[in-house]
N, C-alpha and C positions, 0 to 999 in steps of 0.2 A: 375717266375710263379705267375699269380695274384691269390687272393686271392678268396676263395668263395662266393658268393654275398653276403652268410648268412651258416651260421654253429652252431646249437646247438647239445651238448652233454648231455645227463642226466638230462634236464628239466623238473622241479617238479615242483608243485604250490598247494597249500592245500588252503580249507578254510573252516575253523574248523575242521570238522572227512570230509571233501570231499576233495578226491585226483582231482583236477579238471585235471591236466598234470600229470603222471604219468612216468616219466624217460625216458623224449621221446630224440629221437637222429634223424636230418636228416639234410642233406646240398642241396641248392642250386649254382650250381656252375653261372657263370656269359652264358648267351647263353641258360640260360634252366627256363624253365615254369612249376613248380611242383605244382600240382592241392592239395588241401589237403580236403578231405571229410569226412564228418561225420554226424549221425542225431544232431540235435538240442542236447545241454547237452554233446556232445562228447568232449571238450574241447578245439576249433578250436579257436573262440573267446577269451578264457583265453591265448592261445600262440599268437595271435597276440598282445594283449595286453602288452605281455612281452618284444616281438620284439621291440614293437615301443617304449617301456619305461613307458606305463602306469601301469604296475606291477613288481613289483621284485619276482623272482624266489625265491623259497625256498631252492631249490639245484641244480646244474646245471651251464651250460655255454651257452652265445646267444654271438654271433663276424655277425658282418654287415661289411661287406666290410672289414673287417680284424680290424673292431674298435670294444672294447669291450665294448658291450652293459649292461652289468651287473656293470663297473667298471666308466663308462662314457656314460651312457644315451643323455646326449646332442650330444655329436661327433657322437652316432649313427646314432640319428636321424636324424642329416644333411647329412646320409647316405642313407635313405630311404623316400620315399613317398607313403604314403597310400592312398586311397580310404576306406573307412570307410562304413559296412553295412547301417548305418542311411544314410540319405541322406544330404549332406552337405551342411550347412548353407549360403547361398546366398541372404538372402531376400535385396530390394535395389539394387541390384547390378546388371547388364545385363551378359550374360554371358561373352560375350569381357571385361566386366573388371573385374570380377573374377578372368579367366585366366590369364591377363596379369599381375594383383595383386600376384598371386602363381609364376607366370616367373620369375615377378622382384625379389621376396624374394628368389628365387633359383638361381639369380643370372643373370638372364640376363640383358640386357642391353635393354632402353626403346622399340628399335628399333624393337630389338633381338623377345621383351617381343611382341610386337605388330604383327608383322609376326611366330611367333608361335603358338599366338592364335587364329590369321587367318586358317594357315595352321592345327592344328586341328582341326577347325569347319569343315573345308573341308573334312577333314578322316572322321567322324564319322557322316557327314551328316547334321549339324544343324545348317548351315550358316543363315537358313531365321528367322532364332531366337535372332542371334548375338546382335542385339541391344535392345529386349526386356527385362524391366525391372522386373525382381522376385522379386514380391509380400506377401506378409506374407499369411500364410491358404494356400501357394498350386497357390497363385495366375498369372497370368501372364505366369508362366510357367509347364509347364506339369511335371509329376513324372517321366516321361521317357527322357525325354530334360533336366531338372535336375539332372539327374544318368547319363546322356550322361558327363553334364560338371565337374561334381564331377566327373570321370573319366579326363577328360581332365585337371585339376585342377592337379591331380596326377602325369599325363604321358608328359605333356610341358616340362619339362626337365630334361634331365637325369640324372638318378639316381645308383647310385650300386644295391638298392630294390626297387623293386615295388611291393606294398601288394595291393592287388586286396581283397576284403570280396564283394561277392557273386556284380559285376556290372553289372550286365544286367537283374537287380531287374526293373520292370516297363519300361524295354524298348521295344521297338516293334521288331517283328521279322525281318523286314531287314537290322534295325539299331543293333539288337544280333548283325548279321555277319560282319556287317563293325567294331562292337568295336571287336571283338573276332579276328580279321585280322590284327586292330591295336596292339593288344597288343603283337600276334607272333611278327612282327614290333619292338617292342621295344626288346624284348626277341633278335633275330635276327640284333639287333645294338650292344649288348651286356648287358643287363639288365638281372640280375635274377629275376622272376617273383613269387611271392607267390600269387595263385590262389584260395581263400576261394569260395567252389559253391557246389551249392546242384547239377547245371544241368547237370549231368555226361556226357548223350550222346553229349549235345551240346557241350561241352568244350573237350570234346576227342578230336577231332581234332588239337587242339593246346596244347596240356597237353606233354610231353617230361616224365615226372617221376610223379607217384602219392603216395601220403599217404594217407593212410587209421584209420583213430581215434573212437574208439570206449571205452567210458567209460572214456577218459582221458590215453587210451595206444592206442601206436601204434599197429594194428592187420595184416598189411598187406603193404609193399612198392615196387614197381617197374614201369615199365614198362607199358602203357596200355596195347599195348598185351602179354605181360606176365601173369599180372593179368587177363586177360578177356581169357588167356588159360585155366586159373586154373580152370574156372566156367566150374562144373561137367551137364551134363542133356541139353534138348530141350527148348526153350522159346517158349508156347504157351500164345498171347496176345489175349483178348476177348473183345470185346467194347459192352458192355450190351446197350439195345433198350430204351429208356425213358422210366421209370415205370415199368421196365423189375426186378423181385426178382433177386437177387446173386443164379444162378445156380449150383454153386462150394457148398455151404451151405446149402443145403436141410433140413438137420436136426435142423439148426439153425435158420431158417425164414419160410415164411408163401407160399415158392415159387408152384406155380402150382403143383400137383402132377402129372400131366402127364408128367413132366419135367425133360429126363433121368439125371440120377448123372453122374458124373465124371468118366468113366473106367478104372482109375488107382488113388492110392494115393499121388498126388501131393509131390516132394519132398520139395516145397515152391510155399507159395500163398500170393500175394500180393495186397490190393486194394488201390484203389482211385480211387474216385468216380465211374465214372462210366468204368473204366480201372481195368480188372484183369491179373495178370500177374500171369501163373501156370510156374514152374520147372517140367520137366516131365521129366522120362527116355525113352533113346530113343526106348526102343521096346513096348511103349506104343504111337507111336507118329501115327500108322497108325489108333488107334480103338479113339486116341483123336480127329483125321480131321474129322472121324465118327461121331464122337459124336457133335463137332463143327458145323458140315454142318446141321446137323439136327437143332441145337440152332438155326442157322440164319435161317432155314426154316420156321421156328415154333414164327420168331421175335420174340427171347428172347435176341436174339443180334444181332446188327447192321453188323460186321464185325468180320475176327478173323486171327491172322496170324501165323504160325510155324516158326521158325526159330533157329539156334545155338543161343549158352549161349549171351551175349553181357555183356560190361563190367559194366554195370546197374545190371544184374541180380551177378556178379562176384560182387559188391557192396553190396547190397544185403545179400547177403551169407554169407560176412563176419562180418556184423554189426546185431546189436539187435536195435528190437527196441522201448524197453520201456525205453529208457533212457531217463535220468531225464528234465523234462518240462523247467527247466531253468538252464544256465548255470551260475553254481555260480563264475565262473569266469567272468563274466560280470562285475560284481562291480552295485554299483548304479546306477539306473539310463539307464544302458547299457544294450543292448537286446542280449538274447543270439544267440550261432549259436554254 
């Protein structure tokens, strides 16, 4: 029976009075893609850090491919390959020999190293780049063609992990779906995938098991539809007009007064920007379409949609979100997530 791509038991990590990991326990078996989410400060960054070797736990157990990471930190890492939330260093180098730089040290063979970094440009779309040289400042090459090869860097050769921190930072949306395809891909040859992302809905589709971190503890682990069963109430989403007040906040802003309120008390409201997301129970859902159709009459909003819970709003539910602005698991220097 092999081993599990990655297995931690009761991983702790302090730094000073801050529990960054708090006793977390979860495995990825080899074949499965377990997404791990959390707001910024949740502690997601501090356990990759541990994974890869850049922290030692305070109490606990991490085993990568059945090699112990706590006891032999180098044997781990020749067990894993990350991608890294920053964007990985390249300047000088075209992306063809990047990759084929990451192949060789992984151990391919020139040949090997050279038709795999072909054959990646090809997955992910960025062949008409292959021979452009990156530049310092950004140059030469785009922030999204660089997240593309810093992926590519990672997934050239096989690995027992593959730590993914949030890849589809700056990339465009058709290239999201050709990496989010490759990496089932690699999952699907036999790779455990560890999945750092904020983008819930996108990454549903390829997610097999998620965890959910809140505060430095695990709050919540399963299944996407398991999890996105649990989420209680109606998702009414509202796309406010340009220059349009927060309709939901009457009492809090300066919104027109002829501007009906809300018909029911929101069991959760979320903004950004100009995206409100209400939780409603469902025998309010007829006098909210009401109240919704009137808002876009009245162009206080553009659009507006009802639908069941989704595993965003099951997200959501289960996390807070004034947690802390930076993750002090980062370390120096390191941004948090």
């Amino acid at each position: 029976m092999s081993s599990p791509a990655l297995s931690i038991t009761g991983l702790t990590r302090r730094f000073g009075d801050v529990v960054a990991n708090n006793d977390i326990t979860l495995t990825i078996e080899p074949g499965t893609v377990l997404g791990l989410l959390g707001h910024n400060g949740a502690g997601k960054t501090t356990l990759v850090s541990q994974v890869v070797g850049l922290l030692r736990p305070h109490a606990g157990s991490i085993h990568v491919g059945g090699v112990d990471a706590v006891a032999d930190p180098a044997a781990a890492r020749r067990a894993v390959a990350i991608q890294p939330q920053t964007q990985t260093p390249i300047d000088g180098l075209t992306p063809r020999n990047a990759v084929e730089i990451t192949a060789r040290l992984r151990g391919l063979s020139p040949a090997q190293a050279r038709a795999a970094s072909l054959t990646v440009a090809e997955e992910l779309g960025y062949t008409p780049w292959l021979t452009r040289r990156a530049l310092p400042e950004g140059g030469g090459l785009s922030g999204g063609i660089r997240r593309l090869v810093g992926f590519a860097m990672a997934a050239v050769a096989p690995t027992p992990l593959l730590v993914l921190d949030e890849p589809t930072n700056d990339v465009d949306a058709a290239r999201r779906r050709l990496l989010w395809d490759a990496v089932r891909r690699r999952a699907d040859a036999g790779a455990g995938v560890l999945l750092v992302t904020h983008n819930v809905v996108e990454a549903e589709s390829i997610i097999d098991e998620l965890v959910i971190l809140d505060h430095g503890r695990v709050v919540a682990s399963g299944s996407p539809a398991r999890l996105r069963g649990e989420a209680t109430g109606l998702r009414l989403e509202l796309h406010l007009a340009p220059g349009s007040a927060d309709p939901t906040s009457l009492g809090e802003t300066a919104a027109a007064p002829a501007t009906p309120p809300v018909p029911t008390t929101p069991l959760r409201t979320v903004r950004a920007g100009r995206r409100i997301l209400l939780t409603i129970v469902p025998d309010a859902a007829a006098a909210c379409v009401t109240w919704a159709t009137a808002l876009r009459e009245e162009g206080v909003i553009e659009t507006y949609a009802i639908s069941p819970a989704t595993l965003e709003d099951a997200y959501l539910a289960l996390t807070s979100e004034d947690g802390a602005e930076d993750d002090e698991a980062a370390g120096p220097g390191r941004r948090a997530a």
